[in-house]
N, C-alpha and C positions, 0 to 999 in steps of 0.2 A: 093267499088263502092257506090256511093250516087245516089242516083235517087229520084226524086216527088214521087214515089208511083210505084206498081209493079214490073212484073218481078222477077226473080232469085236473091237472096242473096249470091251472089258470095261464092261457098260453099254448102256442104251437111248439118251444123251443124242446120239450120231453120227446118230441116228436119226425122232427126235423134236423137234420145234419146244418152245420153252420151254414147259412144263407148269408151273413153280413159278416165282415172284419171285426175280430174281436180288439175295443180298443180299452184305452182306460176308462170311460166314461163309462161305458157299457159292465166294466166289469165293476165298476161302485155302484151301479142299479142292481145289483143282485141281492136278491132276497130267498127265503125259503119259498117256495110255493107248495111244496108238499112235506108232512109230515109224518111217518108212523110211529106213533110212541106206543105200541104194542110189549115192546121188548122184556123180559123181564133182568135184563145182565146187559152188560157195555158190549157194547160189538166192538168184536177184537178184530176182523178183516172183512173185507171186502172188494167183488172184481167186477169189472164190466167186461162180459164176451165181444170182442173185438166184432164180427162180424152180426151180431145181430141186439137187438132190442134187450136183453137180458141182462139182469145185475141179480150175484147173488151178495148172501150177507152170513158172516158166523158172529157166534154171539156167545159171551157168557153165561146164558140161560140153556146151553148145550143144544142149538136150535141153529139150523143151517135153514136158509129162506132163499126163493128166486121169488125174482119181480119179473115182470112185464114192464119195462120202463115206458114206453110209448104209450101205455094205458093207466100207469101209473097205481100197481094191483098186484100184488103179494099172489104167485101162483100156485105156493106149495111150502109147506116148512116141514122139513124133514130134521126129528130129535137126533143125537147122537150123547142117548146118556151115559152108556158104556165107558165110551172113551173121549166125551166131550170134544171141542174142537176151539181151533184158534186162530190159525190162517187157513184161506182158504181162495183158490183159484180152477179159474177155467177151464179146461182142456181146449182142442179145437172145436169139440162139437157141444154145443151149447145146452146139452142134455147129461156133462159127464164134470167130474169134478175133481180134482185132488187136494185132500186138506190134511191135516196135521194133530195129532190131538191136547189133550188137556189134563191130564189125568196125575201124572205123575208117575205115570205106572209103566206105561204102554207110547213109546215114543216114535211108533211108526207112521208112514204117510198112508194113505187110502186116496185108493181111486171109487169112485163114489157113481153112479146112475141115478141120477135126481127121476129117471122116467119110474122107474120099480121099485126105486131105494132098495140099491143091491149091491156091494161090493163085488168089484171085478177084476181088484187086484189089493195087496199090502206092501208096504216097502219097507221093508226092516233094516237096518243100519245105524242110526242114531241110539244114543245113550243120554241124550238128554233133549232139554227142549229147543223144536225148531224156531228159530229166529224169523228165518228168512227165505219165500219159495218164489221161482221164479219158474214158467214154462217155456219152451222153447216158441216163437210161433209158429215158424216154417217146420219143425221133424215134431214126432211125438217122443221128446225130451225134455227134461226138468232138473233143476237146480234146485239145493236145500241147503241153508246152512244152520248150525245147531251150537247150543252154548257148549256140548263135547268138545268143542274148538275140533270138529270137524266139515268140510264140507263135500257132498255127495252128488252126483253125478248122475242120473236113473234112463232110463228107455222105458218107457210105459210101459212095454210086449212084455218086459222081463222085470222079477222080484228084487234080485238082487242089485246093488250098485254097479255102473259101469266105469264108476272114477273116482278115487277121493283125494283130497287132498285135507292136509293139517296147518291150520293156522292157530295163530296166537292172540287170542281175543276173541270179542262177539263179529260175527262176522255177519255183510251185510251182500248178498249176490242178485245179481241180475243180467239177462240176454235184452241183447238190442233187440230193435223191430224186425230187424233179416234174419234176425235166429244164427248171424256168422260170428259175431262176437259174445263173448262174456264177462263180466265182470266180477273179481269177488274186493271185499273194502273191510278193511279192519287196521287197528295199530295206528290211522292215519294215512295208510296209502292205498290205490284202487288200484289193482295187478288186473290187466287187462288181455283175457285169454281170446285164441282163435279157437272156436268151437269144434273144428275139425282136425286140431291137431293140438290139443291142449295139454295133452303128454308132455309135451317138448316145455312146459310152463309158460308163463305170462308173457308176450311180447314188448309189454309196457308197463312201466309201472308210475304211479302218477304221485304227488303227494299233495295231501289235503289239506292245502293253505297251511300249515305248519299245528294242524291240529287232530293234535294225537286222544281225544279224547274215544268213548267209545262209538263204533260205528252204528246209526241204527238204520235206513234205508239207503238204498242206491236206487237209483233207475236211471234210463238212458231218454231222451226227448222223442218221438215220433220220427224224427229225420236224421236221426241216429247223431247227429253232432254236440249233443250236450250231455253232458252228466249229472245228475244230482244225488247232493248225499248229504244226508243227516246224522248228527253225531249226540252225544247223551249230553253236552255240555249247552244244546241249547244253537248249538252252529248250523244253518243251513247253508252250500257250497254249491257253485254251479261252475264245473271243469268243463272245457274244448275238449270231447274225446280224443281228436286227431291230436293236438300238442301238448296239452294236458296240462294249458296253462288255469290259473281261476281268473275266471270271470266276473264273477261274484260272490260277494259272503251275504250275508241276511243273518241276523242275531235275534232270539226268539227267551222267552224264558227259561231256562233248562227243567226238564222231565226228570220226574223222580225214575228212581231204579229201572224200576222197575213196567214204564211206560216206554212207548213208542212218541218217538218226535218226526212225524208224516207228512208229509210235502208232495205235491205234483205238478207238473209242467200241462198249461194249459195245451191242446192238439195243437195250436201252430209255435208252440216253445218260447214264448215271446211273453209268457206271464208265469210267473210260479207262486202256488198259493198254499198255504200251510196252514193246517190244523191239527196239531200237536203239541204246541206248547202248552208250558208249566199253567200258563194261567186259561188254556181253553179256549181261548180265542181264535177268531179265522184270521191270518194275514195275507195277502196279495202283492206281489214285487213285478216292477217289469226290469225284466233279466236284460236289456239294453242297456238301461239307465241306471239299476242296482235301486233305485229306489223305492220305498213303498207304498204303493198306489192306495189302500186301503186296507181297513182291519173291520172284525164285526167282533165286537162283544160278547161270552159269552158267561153264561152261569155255572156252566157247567165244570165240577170239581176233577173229573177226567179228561185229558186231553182225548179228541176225537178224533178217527182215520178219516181220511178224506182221499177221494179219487174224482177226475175229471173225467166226464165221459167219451168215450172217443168222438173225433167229428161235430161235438153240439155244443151249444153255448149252455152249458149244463156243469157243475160238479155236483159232488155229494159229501155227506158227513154223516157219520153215524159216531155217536156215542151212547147215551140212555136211549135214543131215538133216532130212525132215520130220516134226514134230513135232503131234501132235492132243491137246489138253490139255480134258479135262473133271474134273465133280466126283468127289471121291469119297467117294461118299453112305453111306459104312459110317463116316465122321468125324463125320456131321453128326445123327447117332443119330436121334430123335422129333424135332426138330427142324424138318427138312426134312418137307412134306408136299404135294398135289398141290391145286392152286386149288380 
């Protein structure tokens, strides 16, 4: 079922943490079941709050949105026409938010109260635009990184930065699940920091299948053993954080300039599914086999960000529209059955 917004997601899975093993059959029954094409501009990011029902979403239409994802119901959109916005994540408490802006002007972070729409903090350091934000989960810390070929280091409590470092390139950062390690990826290689002593600089430095193109996402898998990273030339890379061998490559159309090539690791690491490539399409790999499980077609002239939700047999996509894709367990006959 499609619908503008609202209502029921045809199905328990918007609702329910994974109850069955995600396998490959289940992941080719996936379809959209919800749809909101409200939007008036491409959604540039989006997060899922780790610990409860909540996805927000920023948008080219300078329009920051939470949903209720268990009810499937836009609960508030908050404008931000001043200084527009582009990336945009969580904090720990599912009512506070840090994003980035759009402007050209004004290249600082906000921390954001989605309860009051109130800002509660700025974080000025950057001179140009952010790339890349990552939270810590465990402390109230954050990672940014920016085309200044800087990256910045922040504590929520406080305005200023508490670290920076200079790199050469776009630079792509991100904290594992334990909040102890960090990542940053550019040039080709993923310099891999302790978070508690990261002065001392990277302990590891990894290199990206021998490709030095630019960097565009990093993240790390839920169980903190894999890495994944996207690059502008169209390459998705799935590294052993521990040895930092590759495990897999995934070839995609390459993104213009000036897009995003977006990938995520299904919750148990064992699938990775991309919607970012050149041609818009969703693709599906299982990261064991390097193979690809499936792709879905799409129309659309912008590549779309895509996040998997924690725990559920759930992703998402947004580009002109956002999109909530589960199984459809009427494909999957006897089959499918519950642990």
């Amino acid at each position: 079922m499609v619908c503008e917004g609202g209502g029921a997601i045809g199905g328990e899975a918007m609702e329910d943490k994974v109850s069955m093993e995600l396998t490959e059959e289940i992941l080719r029954s996936m379809e959209v079941g919800m749809a909101f094409r409200d939007y008036n501009g491409r959604i540039s990011s989006m997060d899922f709050h780790k610990a409860s029902n909540y996805l927000v979403t920023a948008s080219d239409d300078e329009s920051i949105r939470l949903y209720d994802v268990a009810n499937a119901t836009c609960l508030k959109t908050i404008n931000s026409k001043k200084y527009g916005v582009d990336l945009v994540c969580f904090t720990s408490q599912p009512t506070t938010v840090i994003y980035s802006s759009k402007n050209g002007w004004d290249e600082s972070l906000r921390l954001l109260s989605l309860h009051d729409n109130k800002y509660l903090r700025y974080f000025k350091g950057h001179h140009d635009r952010v790339v890349s934000l990552s939270l810590c989960p465990r402390k109230e810390c954050f990672i940014s990184g920016s085309l200044d070929r800087t990256v910045l280091l922040w504590d929520q409590r406080a305005e200023k930065c508490q670290g920076l470092f200079r790199v050469q390139g776009r630079p792509a950062v991100a904290y594992d699940d334990q909040g102890m390690v960090f990542t940053i990826a550019f040039g080709g290689y993923i310099r891999m920091f302790d978070a508690r002593k990261y002065e001392k600089g990277p302990f590891d430095i990894y290199s990206a299948a021998g490709d030095f193109s630019e960097a565009n996402v990093v993240k790390f898998s839920n169980d903190g053993r894999l890495i994944l990273l996207t690059t502008m030339d169209g390459h998705i890379h799935v590294l052993d954080s521990f040895r930092g061998t590759t495990i897999a490559t995934y070839n995609v159309k390459p993104v213009s300039s000036n897009a995003t090539l977006e990938a995520s690791f299904s919750p148990d690491g064992m699938f990775v599914v991309s919607a970012g490539s050149g041609d818009g399409s969703v693709y599906a790999w299982n990261v064991r086999s390097g193979k690809e499980v499936t792709s879905w077609l799409s129309t659309e002239t912008e590549p779309p960000v895509i996040k998997w939700a924690p725990g559920s047999l759930m992703f998402v996509t947004g580009s002109s529209e956002l999109s909530f894709w589960i199984p459809d367990l009427s494909k999957l006959g006897s089959y499918v059955g519950a642990k």
